[in-house]
ZAKOLSE-880530 format. One record per residue (C-alpha): residue in one letter; z, y, x. Coordinates in steps of 0.2 Angstrom, whole numbers, plus 5000, padded with zeros to 4 digits. Each point is the difference from the previous one (the first is absolute). Layout:
<sites>
+---+------+------+------+
| r |    w |    v |    u |
+---+------+------+------+
| a |    Z |    Y |    X |
...
+---+------+------+------+
</sites>
This chain:
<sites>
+---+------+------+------+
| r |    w |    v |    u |
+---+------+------+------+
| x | 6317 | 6381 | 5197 |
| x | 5006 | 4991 | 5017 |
| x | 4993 | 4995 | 5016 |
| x | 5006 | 4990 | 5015 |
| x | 5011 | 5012 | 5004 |
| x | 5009 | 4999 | 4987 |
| x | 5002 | 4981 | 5002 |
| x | 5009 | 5001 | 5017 |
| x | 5013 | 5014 | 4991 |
| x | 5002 | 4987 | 4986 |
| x | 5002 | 4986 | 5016 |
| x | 5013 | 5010 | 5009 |
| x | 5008 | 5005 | 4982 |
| x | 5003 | 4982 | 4996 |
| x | 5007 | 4998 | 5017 |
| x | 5013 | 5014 | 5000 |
| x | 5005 | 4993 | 4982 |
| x | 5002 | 4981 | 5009 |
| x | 5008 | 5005 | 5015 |
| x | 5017 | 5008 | 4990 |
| x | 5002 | 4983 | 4994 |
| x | 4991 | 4989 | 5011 |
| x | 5000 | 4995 | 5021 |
| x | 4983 | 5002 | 4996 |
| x | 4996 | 5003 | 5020 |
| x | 5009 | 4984 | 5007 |
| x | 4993 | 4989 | 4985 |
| x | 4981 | 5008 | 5005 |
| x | 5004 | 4995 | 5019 |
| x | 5007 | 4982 | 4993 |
| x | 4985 | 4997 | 4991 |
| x | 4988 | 5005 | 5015 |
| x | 5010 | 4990 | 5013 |
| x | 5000 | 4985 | 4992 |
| x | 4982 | 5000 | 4990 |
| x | 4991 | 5006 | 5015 |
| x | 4990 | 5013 | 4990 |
| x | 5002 | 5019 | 4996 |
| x | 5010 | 5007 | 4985 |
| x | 5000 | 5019 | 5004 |
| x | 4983 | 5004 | 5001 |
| x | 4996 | 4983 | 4987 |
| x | 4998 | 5004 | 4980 |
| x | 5013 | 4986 | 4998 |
| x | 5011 | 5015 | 5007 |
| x | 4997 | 5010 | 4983 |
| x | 5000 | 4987 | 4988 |
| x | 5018 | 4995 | 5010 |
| x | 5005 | 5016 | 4997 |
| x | 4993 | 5001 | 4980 |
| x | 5010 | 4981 | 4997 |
| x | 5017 | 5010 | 5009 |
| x | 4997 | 5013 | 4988 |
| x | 5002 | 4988 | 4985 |
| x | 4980 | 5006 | 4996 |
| x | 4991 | 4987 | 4989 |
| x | 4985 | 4992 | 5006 |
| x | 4988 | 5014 | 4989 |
| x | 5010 | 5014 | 5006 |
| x | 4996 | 4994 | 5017 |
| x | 4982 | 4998 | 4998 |
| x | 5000 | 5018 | 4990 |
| x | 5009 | 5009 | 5016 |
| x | 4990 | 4994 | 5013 |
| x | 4982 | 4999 | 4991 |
| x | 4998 | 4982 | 5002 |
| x | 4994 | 4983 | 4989 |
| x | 5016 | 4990 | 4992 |
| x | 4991 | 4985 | 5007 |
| x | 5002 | 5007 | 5018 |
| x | 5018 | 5007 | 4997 |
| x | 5002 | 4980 | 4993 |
| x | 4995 | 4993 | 5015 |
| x | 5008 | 5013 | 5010 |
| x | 5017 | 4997 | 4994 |
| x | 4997 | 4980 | 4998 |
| x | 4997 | 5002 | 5022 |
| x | 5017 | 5011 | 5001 |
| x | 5010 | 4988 | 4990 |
| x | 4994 | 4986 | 5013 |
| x | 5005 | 5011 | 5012 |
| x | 5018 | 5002 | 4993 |
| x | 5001 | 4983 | 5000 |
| x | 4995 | 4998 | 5019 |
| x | 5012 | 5013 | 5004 |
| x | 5014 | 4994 | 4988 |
| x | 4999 | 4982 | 5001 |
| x | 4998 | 4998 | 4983 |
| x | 4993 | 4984 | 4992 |
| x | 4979 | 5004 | 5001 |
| x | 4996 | 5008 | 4984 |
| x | 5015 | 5003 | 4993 |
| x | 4999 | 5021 | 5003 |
| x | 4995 | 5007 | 4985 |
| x | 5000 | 5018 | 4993 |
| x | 5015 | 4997 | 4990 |
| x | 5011 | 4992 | 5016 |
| x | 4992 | 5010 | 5014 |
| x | 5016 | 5015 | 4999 |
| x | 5010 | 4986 | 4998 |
| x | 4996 | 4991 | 5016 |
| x | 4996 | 5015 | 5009 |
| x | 5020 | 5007 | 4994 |
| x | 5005 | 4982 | 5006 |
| x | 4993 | 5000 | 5016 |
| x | 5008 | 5018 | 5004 |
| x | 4985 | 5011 | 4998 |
| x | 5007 | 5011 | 4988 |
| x | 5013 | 5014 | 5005 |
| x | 5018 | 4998 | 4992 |
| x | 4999 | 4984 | 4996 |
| x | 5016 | 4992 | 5008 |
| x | 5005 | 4988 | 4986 |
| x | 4992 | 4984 | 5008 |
| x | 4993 | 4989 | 4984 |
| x | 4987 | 4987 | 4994 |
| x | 4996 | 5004 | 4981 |
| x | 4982 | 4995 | 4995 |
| x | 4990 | 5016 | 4991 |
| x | 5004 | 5002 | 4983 |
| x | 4987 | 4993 | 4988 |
| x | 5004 | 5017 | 4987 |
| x | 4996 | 5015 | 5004 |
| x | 5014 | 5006 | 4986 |
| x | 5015 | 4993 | 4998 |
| x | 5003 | 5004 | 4981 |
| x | 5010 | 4993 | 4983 |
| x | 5016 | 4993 | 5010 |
| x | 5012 | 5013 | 5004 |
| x | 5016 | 4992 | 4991 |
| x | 4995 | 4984 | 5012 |
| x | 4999 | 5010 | 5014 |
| x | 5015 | 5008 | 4997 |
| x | 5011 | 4985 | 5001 |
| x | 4992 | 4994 | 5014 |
| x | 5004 | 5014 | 5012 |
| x | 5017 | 5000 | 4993 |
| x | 5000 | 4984 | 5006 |
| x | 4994 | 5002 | 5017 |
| x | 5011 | 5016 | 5003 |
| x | 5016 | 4997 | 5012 |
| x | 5012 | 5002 | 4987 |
| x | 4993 | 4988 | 4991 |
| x | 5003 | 4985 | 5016 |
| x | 4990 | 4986 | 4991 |
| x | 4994 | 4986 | 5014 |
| x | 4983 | 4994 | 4990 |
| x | 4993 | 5008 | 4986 |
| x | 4991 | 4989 | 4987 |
| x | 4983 | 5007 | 4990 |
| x | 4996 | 4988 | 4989 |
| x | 4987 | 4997 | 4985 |
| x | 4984 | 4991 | 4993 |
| x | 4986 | 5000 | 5012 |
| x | 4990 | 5017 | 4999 |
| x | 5011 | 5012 | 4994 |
| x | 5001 | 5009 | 5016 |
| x | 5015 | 4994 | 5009 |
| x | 4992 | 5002 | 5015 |
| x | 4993 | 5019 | 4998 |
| x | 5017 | 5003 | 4995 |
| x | 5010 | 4997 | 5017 |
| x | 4984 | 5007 | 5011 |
| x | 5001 | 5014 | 4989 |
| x | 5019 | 5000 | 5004 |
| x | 4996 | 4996 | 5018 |
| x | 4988 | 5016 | 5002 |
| x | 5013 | 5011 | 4991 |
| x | 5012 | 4993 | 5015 |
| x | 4988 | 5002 | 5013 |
| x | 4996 | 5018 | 4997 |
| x | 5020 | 5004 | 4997 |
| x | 5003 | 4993 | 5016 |
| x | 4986 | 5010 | 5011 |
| x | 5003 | 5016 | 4991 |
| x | 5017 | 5000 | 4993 |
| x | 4995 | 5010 | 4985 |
| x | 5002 | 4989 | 4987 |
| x | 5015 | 4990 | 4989 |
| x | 4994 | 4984 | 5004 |
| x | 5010 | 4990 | 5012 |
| x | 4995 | 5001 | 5018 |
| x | 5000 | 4985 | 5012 |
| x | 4995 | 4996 | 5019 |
| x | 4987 | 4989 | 4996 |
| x | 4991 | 4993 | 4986 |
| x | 4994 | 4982 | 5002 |
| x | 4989 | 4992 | 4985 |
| x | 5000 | 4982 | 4999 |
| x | 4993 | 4991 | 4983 |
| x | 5007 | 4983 | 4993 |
| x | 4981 | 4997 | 4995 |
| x | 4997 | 4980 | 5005 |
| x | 4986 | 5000 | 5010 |
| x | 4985 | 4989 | 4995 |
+---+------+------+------+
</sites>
């Protein structure tokens, strides 16, 4: 049903999808420049490409005809790289934190509102709205409060709840198409004691 062909039109397919949102060209460059070895004409390229896409590792290994253990091994090699490039703490780029990273580090087109929030740990944020709700109101302008307090029992999701919060933010602020409120910069700090 396909041939190689078609896995260079599913290669440049992924690429045009990347490059509306990605600086997929400069980040390629980076990577080669400072890893000393080839993206363009690598694998690592398409399975680059597959992770911008927001593809999970099976769809991946589905598109381009190749074992989950090699796609493993693949993306484990281009998360070191990440780091390299980044100057992220060694193994700490992860599937879930790569867009992250990658948005941090000014890869990703439209993102002007500079900010360090970690990756969510939930892929849905559900089952808080009212919660949520009063929490924006809070963080609107017209609102003016200097420190907002969430408090409650440990594990209830306090902390979902503001990154939640800060995403809604984030994405007001780059793309001015929602109600939340819209700031400059959005800086996440924890008051977590350190062991």
């Amino acid at each position: 049903m396909s041939d190689e062909s078609e896995g260079g039109n599913l290669s440049e397919t992924w690429y045009q999808k990347v490059l509306q949102d990605w600086d997929i060209d400069r980040l390629l460059t980076d990577l080669e420049s400072r890893i000393q070895k080839r993206y363009r004409q690598n694998t690592k390229k398409d399975l680059l490409l597959g992770l911008l896409c927001g593809y999970s590792l099976t769809k991946i290994s589905q598109d381009l005809y190749m074992n989950n253990t090699v796609v493993r091994v693949g993306l484990s090699n281009i998360y070191r790289d990440i780091e390299t490039l980044t100057g992220e703490p060694n193994n700490s780029v992860r599937s879930n934190n790569l867009i992250c990273i990658l948005e941090r580090h000014g890869y990703r087109r439209g993102v002007a509102i500079p900010h360090n929030l970690p990756s969510p740990t939930y892929t849905e944020f559900i089952g808080r709205e009212a919660d949520m709700k009063k929490l924006l109101e809070r963080l609107s302008p017209e609102h003016g409060a200097h420190m907002i307090t969430v408090h409650g029992i440990g594990g209830v999701g306090k902390t979902a709840l503001v990154l939640a919060a800060a995403y809604l933010c984030l994405e007001a602020s780059n793309e001015s198409s929602s109600d939340a409120p819209k700031f400059d910069a959005i800086i996440f700090t924890s008051a977590k004691q350190q062991n």
